[in-house]
mmCIF entry with sequence, helices, sheets and N, C-alpha, C, O atoms, coordinates in Angstrom:
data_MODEL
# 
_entry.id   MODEL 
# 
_entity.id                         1 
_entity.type                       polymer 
_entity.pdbx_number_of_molecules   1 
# 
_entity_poly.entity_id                      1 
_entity_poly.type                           'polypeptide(L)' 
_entity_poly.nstd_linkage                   no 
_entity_poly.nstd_monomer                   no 
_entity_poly.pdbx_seq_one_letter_code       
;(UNK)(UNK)(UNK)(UNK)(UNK)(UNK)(UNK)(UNK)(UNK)(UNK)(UNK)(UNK)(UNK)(UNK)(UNK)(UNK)
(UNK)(UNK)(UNK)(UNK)(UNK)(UNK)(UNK)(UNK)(UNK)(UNK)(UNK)(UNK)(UNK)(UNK)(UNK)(UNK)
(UNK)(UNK)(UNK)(UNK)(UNK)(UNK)(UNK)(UNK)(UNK)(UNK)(UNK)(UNK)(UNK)(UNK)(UNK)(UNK)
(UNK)(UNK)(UNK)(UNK)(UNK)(UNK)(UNK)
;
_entity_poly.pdbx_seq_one_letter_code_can   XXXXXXXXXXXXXXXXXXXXXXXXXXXXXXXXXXXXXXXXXXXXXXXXXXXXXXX 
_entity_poly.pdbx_strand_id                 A 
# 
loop_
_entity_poly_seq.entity_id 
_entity_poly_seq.num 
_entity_poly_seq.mon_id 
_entity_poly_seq.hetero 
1 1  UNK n 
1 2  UNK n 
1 3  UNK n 
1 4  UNK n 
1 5  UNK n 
1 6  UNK n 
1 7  UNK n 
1 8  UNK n 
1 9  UNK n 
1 10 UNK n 
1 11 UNK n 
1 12 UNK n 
1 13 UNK n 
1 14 UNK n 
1 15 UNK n 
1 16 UNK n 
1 17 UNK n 
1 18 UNK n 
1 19 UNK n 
1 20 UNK n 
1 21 UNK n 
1 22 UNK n 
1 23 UNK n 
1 24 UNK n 
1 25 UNK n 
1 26 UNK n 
1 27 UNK n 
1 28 UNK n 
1 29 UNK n 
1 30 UNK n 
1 31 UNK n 
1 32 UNK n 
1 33 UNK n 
1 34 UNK n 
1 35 UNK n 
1 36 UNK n 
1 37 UNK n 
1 38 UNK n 
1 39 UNK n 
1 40 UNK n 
1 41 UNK n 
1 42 UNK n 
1 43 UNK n 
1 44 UNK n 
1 45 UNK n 
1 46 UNK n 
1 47 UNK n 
1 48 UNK n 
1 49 UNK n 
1 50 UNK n 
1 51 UNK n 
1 52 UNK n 
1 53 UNK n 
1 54 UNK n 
1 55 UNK n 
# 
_struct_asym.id          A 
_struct_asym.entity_id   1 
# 
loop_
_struct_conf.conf_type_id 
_struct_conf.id 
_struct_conf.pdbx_PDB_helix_id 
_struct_conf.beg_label_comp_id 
_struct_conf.beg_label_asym_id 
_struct_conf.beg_label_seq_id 
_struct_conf.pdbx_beg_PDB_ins_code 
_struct_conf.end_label_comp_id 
_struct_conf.end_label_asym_id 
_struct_conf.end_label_seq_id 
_struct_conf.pdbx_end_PDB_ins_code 
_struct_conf.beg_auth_comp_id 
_struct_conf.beg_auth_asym_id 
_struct_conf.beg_auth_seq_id 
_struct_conf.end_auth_comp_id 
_struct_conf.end_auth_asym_id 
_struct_conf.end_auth_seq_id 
_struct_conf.pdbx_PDB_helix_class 
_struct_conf.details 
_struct_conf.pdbx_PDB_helix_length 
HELX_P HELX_P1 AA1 UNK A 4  ? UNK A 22 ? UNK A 4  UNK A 22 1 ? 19 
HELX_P HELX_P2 AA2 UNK A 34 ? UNK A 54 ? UNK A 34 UNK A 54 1 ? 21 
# 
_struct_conf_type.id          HELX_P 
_struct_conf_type.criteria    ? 
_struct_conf_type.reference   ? 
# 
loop_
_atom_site.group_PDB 
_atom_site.id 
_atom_site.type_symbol 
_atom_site.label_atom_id 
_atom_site.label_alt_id 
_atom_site.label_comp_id 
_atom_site.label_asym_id 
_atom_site.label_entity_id 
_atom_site.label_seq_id 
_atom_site.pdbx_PDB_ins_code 
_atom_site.Cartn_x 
_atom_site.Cartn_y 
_atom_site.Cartn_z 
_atom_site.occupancy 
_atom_site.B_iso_or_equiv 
_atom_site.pdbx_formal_charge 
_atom_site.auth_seq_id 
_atom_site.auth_comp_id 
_atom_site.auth_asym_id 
_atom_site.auth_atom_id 
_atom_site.pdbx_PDB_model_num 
ATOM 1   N N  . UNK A 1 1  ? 22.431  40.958 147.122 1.00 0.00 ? 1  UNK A N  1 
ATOM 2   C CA . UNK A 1 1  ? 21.592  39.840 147.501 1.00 0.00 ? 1  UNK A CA 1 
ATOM 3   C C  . UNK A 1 1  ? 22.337  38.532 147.220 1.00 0.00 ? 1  UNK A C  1 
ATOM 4   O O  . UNK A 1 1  ? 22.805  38.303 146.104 1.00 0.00 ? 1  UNK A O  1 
ATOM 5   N N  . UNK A 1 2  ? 22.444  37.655 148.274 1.00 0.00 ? 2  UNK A N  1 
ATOM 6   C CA . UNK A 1 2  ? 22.819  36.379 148.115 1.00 0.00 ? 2  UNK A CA 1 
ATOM 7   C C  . UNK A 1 2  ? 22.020  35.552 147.044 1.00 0.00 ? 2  UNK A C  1 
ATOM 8   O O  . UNK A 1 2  ? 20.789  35.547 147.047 1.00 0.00 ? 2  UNK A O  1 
ATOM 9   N N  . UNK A 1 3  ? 23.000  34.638 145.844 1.00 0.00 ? 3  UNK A N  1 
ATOM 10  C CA . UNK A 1 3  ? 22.226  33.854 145.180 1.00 0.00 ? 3  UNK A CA 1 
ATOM 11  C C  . UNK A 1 3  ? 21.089  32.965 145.590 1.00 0.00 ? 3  UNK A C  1 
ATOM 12  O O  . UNK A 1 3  ? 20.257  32.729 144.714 1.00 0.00 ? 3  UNK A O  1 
ATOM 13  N N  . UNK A 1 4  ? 20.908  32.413 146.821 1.00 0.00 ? 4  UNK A N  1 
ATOM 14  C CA . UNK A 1 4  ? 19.663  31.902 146.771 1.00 0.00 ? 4  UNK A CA 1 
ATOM 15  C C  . UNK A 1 4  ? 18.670  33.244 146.931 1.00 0.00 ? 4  UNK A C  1 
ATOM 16  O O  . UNK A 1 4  ? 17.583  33.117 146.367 1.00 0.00 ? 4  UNK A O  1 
ATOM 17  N N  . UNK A 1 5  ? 18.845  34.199 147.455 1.00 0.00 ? 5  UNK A N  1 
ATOM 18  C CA . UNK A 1 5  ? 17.342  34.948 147.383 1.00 0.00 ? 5  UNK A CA 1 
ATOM 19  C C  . UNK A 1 5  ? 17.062  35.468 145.962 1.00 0.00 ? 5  UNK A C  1 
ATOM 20  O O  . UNK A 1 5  ? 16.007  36.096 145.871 1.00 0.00 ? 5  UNK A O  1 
ATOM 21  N N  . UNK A 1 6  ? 17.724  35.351 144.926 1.00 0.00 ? 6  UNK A N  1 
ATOM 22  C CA . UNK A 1 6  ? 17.473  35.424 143.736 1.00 0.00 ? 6  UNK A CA 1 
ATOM 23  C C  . UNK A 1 6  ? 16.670  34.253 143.302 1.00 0.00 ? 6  UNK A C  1 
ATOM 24  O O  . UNK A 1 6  ? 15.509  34.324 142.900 1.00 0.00 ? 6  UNK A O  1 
ATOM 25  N N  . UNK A 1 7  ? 17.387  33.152 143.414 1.00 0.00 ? 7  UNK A N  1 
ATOM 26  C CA . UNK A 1 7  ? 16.592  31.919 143.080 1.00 0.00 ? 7  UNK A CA 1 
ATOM 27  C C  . UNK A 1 7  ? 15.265  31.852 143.993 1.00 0.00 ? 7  UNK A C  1 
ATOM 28  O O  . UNK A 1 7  ? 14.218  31.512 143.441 1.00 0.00 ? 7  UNK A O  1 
ATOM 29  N N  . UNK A 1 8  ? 15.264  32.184 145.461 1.00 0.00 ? 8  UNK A N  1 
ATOM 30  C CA . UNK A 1 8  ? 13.890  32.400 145.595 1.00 0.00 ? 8  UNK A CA 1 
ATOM 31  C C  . UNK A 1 8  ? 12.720  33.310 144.823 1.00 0.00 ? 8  UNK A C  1 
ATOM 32  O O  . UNK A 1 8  ? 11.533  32.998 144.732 1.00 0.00 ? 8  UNK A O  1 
ATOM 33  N N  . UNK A 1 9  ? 13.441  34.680 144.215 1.00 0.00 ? 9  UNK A N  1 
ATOM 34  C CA . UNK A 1 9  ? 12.611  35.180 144.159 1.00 0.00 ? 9  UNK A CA 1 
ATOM 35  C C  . UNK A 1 9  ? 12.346  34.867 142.127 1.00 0.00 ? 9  UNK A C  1 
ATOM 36  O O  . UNK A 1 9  ? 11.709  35.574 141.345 1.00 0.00 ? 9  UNK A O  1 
ATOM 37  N N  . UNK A 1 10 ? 12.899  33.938 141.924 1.00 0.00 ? 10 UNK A N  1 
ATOM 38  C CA . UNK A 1 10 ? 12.849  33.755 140.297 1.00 0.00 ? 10 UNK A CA 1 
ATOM 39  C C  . UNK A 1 10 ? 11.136  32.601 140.198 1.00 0.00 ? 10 UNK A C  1 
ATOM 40  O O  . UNK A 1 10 ? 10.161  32.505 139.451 1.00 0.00 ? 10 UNK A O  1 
ATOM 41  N N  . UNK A 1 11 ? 11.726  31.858 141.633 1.00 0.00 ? 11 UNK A N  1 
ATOM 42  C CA . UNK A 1 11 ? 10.764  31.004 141.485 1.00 0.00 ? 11 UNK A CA 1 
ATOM 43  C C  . UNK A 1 11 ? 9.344   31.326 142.003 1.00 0.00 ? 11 UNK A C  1 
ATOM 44  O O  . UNK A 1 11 ? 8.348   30.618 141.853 1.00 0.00 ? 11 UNK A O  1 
ATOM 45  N N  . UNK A 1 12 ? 9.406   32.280 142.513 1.00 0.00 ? 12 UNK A N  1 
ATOM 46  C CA . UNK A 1 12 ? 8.142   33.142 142.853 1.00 0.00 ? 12 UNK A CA 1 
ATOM 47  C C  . UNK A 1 12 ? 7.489   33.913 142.482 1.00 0.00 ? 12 UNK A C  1 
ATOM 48  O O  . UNK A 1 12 ? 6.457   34.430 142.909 1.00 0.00 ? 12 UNK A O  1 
ATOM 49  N N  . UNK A 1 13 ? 8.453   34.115 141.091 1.00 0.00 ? 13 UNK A N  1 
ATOM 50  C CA . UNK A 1 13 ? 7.691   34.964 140.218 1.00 0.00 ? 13 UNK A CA 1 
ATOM 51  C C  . UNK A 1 13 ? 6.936   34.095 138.772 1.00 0.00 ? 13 UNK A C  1 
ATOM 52  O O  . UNK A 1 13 ? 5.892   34.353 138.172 1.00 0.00 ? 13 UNK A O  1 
ATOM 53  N N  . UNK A 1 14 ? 7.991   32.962 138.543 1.00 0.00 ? 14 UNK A N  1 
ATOM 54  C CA . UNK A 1 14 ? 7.438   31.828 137.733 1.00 0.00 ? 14 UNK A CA 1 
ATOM 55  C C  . UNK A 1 14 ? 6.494   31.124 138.329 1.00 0.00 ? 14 UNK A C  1 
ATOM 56  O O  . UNK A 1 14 ? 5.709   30.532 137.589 1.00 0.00 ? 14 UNK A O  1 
ATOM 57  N N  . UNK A 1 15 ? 6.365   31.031 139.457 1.00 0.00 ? 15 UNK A N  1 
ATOM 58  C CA . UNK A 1 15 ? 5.251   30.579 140.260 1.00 0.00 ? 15 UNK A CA 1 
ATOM 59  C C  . UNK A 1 15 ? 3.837   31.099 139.453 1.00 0.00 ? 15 UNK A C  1 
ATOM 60  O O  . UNK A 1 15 ? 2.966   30.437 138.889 1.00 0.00 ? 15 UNK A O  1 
ATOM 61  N N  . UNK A 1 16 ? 3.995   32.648 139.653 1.00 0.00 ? 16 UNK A N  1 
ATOM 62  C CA . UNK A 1 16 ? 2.633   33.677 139.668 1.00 0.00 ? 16 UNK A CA 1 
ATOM 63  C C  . UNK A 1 16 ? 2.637   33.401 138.174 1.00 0.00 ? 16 UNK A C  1 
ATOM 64  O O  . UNK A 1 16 ? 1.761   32.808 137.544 1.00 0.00 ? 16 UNK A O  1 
ATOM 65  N N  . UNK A 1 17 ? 3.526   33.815 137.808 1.00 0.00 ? 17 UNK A N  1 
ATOM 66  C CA . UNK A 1 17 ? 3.142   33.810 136.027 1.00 0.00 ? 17 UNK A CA 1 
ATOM 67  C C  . UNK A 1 17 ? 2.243   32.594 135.337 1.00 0.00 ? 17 UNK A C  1 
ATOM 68  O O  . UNK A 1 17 ? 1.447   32.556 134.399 1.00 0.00 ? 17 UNK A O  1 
ATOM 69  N N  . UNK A 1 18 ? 2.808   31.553 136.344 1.00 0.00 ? 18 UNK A N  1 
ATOM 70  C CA . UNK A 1 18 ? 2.178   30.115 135.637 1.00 0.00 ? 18 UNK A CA 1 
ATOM 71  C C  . UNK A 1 18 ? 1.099   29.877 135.993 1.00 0.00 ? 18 UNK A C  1 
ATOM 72  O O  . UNK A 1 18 ? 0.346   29.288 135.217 1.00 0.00 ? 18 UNK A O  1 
ATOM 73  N N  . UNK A 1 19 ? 0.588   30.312 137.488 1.00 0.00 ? 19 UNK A N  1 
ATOM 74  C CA . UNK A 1 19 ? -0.748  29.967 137.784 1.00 0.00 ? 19 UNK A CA 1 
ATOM 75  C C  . UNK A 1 19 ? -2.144  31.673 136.733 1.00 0.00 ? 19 UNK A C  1 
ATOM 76  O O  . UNK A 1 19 ? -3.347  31.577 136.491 1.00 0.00 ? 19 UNK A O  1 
ATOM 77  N N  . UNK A 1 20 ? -1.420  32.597 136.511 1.00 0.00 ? 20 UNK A N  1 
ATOM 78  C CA . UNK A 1 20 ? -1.855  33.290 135.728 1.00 0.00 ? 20 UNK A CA 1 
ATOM 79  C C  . UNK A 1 20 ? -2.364  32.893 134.343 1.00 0.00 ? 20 UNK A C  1 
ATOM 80  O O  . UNK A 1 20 ? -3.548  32.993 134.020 1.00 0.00 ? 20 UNK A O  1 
ATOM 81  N N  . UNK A 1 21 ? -1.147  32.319 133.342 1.00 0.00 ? 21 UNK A N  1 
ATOM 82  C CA . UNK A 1 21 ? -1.111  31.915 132.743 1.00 0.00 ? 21 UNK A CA 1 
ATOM 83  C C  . UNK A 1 21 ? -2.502  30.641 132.264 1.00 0.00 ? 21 UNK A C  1 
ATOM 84  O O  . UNK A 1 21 ? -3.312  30.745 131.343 1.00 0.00 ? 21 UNK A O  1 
ATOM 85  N N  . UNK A 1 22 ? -2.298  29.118 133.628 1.00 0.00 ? 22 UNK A N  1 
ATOM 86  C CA . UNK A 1 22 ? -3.112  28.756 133.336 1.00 0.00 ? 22 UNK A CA 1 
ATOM 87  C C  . UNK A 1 22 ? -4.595  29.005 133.825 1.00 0.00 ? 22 UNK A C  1 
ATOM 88  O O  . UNK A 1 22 ? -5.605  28.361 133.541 1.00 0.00 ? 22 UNK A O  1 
ATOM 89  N N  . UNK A 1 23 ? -4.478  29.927 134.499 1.00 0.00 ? 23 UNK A N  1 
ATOM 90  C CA . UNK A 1 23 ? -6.257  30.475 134.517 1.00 0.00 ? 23 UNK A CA 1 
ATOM 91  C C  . UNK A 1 23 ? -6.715  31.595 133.516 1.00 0.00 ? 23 UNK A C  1 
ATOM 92  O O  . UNK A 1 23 ? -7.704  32.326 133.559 1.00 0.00 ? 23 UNK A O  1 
ATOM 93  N N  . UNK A 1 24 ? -5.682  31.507 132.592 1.00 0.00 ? 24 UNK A N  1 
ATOM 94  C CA . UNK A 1 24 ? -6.271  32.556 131.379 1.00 0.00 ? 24 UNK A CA 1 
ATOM 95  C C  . UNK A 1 24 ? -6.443  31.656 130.403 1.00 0.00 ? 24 UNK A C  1 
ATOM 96  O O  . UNK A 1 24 ? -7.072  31.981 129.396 1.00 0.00 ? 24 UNK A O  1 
ATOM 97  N N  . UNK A 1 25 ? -5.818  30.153 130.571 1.00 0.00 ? 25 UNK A N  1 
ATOM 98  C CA . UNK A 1 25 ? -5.968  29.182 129.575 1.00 0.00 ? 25 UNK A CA 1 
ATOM 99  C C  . UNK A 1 25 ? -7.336  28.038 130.028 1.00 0.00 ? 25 UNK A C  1 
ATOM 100 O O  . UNK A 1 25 ? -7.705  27.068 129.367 1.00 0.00 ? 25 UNK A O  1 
ATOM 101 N N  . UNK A 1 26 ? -7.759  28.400 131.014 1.00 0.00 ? 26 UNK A N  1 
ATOM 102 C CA . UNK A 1 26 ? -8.990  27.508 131.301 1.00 0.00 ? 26 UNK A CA 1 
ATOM 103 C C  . UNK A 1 26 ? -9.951  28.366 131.691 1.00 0.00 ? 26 UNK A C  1 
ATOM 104 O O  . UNK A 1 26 ? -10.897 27.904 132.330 1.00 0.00 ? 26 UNK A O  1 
ATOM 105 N N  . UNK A 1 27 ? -9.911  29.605 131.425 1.00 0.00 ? 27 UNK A N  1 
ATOM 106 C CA . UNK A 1 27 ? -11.026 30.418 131.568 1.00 0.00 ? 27 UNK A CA 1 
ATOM 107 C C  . UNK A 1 27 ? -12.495 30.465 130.533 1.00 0.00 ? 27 UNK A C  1 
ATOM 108 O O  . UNK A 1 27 ? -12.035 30.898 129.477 1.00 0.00 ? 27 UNK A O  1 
ATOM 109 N N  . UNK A 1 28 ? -13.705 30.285 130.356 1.00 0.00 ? 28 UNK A N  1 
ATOM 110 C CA . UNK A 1 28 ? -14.550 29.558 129.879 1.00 0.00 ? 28 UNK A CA 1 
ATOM 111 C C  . UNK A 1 28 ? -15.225 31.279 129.433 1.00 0.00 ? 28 UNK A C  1 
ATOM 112 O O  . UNK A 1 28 ? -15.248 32.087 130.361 1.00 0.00 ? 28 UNK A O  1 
ATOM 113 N N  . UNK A 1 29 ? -15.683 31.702 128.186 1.00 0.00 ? 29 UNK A N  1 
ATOM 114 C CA . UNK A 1 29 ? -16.056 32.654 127.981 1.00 0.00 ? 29 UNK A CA 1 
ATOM 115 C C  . UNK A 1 29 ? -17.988 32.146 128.498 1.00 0.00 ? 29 UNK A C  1 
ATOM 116 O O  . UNK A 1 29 ? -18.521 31.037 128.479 1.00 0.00 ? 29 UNK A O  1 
ATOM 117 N N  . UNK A 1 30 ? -18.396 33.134 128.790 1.00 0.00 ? 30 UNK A N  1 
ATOM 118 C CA . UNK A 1 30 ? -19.673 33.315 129.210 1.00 0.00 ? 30 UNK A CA 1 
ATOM 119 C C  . UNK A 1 30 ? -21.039 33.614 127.674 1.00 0.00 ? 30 UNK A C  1 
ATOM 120 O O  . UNK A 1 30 ? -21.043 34.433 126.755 1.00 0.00 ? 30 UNK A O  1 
ATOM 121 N N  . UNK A 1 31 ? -21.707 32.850 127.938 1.00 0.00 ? 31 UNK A N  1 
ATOM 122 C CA . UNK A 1 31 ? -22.875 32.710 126.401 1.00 0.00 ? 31 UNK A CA 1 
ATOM 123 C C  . UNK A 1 31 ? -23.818 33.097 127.008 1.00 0.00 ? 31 UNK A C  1 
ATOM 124 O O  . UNK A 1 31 ? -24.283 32.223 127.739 1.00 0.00 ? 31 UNK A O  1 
ATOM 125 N N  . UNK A 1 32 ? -24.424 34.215 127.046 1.00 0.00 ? 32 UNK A N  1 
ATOM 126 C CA . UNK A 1 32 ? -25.755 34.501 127.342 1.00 0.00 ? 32 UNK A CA 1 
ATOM 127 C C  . UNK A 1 32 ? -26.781 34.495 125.933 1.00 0.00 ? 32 UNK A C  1 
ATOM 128 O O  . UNK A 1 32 ? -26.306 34.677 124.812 1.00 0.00 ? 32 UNK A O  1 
ATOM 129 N N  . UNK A 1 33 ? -28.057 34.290 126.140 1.00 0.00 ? 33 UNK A N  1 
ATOM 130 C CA . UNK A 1 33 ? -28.749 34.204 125.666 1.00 0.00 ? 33 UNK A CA 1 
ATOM 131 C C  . UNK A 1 33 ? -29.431 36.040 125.550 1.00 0.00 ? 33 UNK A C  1 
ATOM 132 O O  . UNK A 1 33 ? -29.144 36.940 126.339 1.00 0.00 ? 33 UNK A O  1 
ATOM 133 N N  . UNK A 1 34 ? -30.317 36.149 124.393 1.00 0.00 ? 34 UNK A N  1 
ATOM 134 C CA . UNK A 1 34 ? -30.415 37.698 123.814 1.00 0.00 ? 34 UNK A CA 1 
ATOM 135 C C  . UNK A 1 34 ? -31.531 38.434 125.557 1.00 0.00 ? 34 UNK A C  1 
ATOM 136 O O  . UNK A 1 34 ? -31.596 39.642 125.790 1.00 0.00 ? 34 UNK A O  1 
ATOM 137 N N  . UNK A 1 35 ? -32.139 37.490 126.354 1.00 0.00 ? 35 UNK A N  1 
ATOM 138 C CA . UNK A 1 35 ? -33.299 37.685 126.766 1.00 0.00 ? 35 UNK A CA 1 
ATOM 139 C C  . UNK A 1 35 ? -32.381 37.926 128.588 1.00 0.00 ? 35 UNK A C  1 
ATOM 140 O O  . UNK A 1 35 ? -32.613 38.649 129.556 1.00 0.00 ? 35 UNK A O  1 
ATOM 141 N N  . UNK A 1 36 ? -31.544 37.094 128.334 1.00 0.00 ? 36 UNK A N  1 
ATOM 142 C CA . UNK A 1 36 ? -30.025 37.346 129.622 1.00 0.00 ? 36 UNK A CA 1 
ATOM 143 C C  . UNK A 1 36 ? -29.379 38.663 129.819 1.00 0.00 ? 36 UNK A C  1 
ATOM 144 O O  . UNK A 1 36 ? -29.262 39.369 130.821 1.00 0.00 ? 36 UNK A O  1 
ATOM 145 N N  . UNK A 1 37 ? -28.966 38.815 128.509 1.00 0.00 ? 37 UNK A N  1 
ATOM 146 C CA . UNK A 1 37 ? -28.026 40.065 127.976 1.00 0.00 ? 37 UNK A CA 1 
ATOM 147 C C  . UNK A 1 37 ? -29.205 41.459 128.527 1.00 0.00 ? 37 UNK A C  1 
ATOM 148 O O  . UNK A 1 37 ? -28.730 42.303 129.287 1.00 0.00 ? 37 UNK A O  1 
ATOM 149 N N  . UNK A 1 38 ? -30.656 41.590 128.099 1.00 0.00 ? 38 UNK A N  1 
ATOM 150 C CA . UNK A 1 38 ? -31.504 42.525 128.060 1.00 0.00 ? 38 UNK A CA 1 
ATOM 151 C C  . UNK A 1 38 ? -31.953 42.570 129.393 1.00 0.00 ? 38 UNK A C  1 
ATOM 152 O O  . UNK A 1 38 ? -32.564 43.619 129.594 1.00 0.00 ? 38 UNK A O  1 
ATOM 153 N N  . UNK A 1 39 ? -31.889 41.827 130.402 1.00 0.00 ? 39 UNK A N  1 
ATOM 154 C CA . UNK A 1 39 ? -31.991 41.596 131.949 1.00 0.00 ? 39 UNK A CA 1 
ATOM 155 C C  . UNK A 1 39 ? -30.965 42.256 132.749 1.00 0.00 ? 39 UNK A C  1 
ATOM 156 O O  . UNK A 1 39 ? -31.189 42.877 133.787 1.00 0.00 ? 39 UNK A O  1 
ATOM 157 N N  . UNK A 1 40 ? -29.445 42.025 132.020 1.00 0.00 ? 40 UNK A N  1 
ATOM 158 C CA . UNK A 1 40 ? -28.390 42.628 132.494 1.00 0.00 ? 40 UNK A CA 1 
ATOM 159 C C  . UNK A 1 40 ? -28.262 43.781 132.438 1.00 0.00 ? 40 UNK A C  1 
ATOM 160 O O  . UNK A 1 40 ? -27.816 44.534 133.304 1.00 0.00 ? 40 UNK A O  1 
ATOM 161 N N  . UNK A 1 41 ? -28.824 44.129 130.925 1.00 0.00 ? 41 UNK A N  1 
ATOM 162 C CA . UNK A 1 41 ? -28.178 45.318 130.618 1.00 0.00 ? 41 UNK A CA 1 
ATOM 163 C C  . UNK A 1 41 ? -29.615 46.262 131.499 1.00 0.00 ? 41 UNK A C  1 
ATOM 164 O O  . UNK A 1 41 ? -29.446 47.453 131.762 1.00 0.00 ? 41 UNK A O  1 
ATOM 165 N N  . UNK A 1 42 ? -30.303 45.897 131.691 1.00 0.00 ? 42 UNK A N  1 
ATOM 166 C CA . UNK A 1 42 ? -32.007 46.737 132.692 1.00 0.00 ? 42 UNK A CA 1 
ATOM 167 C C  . UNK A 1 42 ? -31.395 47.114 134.120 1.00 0.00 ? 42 UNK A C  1 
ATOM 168 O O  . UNK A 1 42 ? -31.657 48.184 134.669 1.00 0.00 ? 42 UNK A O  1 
ATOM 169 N N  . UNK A 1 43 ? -30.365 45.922 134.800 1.00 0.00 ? 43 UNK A N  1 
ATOM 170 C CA . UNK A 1 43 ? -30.378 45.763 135.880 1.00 0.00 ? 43 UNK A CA 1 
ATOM 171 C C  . UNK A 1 43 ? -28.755 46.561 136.090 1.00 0.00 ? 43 UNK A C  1 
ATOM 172 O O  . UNK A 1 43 ? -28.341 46.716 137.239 1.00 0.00 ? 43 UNK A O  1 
ATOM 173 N N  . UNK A 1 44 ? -28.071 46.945 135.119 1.00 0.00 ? 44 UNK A N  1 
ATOM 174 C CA . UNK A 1 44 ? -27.372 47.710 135.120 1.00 0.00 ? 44 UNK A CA 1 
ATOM 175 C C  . UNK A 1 44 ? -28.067 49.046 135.120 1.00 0.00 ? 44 UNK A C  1 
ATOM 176 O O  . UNK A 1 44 ? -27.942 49.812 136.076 1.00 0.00 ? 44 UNK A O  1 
ATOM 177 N N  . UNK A 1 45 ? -28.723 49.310 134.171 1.00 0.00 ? 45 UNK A N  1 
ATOM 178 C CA . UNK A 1 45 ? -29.266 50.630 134.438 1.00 0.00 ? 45 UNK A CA 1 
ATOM 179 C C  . UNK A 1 45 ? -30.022 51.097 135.223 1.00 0.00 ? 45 UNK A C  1 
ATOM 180 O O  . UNK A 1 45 ? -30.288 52.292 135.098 1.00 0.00 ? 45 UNK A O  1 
ATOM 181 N N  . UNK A 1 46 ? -30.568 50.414 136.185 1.00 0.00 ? 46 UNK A N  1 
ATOM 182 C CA . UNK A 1 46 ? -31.294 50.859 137.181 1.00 0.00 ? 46 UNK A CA 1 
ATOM 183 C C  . UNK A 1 46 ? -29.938 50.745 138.233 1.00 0.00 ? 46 UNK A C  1 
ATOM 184 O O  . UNK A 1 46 ? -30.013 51.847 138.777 1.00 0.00 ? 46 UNK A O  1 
ATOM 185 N N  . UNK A 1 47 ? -28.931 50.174 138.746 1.00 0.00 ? 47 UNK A N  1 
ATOM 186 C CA . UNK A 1 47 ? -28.125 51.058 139.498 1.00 0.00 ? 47 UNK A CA 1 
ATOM 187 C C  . UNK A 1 47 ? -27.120 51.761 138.875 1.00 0.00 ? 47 UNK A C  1 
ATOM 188 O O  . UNK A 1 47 ? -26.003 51.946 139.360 1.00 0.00 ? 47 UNK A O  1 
ATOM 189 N N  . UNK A 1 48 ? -27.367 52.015 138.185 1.00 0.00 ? 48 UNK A N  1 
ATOM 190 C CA . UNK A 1 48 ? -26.230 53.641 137.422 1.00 0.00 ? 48 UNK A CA 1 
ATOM 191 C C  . UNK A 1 48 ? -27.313 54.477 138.075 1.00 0.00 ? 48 UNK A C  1 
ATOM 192 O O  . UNK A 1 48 ? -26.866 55.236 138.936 1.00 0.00 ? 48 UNK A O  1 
ATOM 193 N N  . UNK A 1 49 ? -28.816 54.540 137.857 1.00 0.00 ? 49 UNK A N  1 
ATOM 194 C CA . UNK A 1 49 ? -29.661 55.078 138.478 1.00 0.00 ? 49 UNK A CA 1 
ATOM 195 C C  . UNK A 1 49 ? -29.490 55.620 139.848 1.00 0.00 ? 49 UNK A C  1 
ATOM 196 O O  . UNK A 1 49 ? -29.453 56.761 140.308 1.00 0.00 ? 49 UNK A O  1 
ATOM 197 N N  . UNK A 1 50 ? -29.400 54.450 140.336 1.00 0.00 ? 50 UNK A N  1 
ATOM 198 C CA . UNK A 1 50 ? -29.836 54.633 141.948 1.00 0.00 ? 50 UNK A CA 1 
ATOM 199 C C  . UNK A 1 50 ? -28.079 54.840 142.554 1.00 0.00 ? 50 UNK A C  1 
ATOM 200 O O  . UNK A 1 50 ? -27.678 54.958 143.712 1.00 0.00 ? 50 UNK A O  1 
ATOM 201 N N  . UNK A 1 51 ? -27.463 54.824 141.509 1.00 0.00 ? 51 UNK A N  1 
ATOM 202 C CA . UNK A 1 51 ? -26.001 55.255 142.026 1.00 0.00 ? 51 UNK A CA 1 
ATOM 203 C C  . UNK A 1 51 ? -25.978 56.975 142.076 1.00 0.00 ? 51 UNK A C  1 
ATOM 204 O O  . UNK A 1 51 ? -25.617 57.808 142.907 1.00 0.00 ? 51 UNK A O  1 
ATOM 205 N N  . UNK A 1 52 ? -26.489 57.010 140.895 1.00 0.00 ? 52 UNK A N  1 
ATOM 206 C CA . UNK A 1 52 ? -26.571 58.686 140.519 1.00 0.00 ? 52 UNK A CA 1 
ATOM 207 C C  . UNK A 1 52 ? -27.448 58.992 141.520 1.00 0.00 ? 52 UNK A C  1 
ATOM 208 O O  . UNK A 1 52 ? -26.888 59.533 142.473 1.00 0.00 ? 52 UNK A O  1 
ATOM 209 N N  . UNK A 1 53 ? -28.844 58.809 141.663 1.00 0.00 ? 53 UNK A N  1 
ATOM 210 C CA . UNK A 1 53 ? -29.611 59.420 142.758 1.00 0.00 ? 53 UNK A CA 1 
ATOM 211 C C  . UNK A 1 53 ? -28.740 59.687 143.954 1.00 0.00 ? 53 UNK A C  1 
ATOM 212 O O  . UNK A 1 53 ? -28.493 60.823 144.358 1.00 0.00 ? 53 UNK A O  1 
ATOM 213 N N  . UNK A 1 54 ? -28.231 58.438 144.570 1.00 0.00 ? 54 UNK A N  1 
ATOM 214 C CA . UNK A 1 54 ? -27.513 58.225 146.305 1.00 0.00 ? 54 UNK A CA 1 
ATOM 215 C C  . UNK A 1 54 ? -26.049 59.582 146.205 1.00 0.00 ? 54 UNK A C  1 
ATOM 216 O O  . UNK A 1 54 ? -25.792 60.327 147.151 1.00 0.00 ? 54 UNK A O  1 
ATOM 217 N N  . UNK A 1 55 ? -25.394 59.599 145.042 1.00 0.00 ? 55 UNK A N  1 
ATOM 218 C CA . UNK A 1 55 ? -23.806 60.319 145.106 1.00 0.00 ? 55 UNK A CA 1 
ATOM 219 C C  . UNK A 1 55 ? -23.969 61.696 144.744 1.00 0.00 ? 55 UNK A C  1 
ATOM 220 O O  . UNK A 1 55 ? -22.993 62.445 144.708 1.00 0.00 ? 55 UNK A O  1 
# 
């Protein structure tokens, strides 16, 4: 491989890494409340349900 397609492909990979990078650094953890969490966790189990029924 000719040196620039190296340098293309260096910078295309520092590319990905960095935009990775900063969306793991501005990623905002999620706060549910106890009454959120008990909604989720209902509405999960009714399609594990209706997954199991349909498969």
């Amino acid at each position: 491989m000719p040196w620039y397609a190296w340098l293309i492909l260096i910078v295309a990979i520092g590319a990905i890494v960095g935009a990775l990078m900063t969306l793991r650094e501005t990623a905002n953890k999620v706060e549910l409340t106890d009454e959120q969490r008990k909604r989720v966790a209902e509405r999960n189990a009714e399609m594990d349900a209706k997954d199991s029924k349909d498969g």
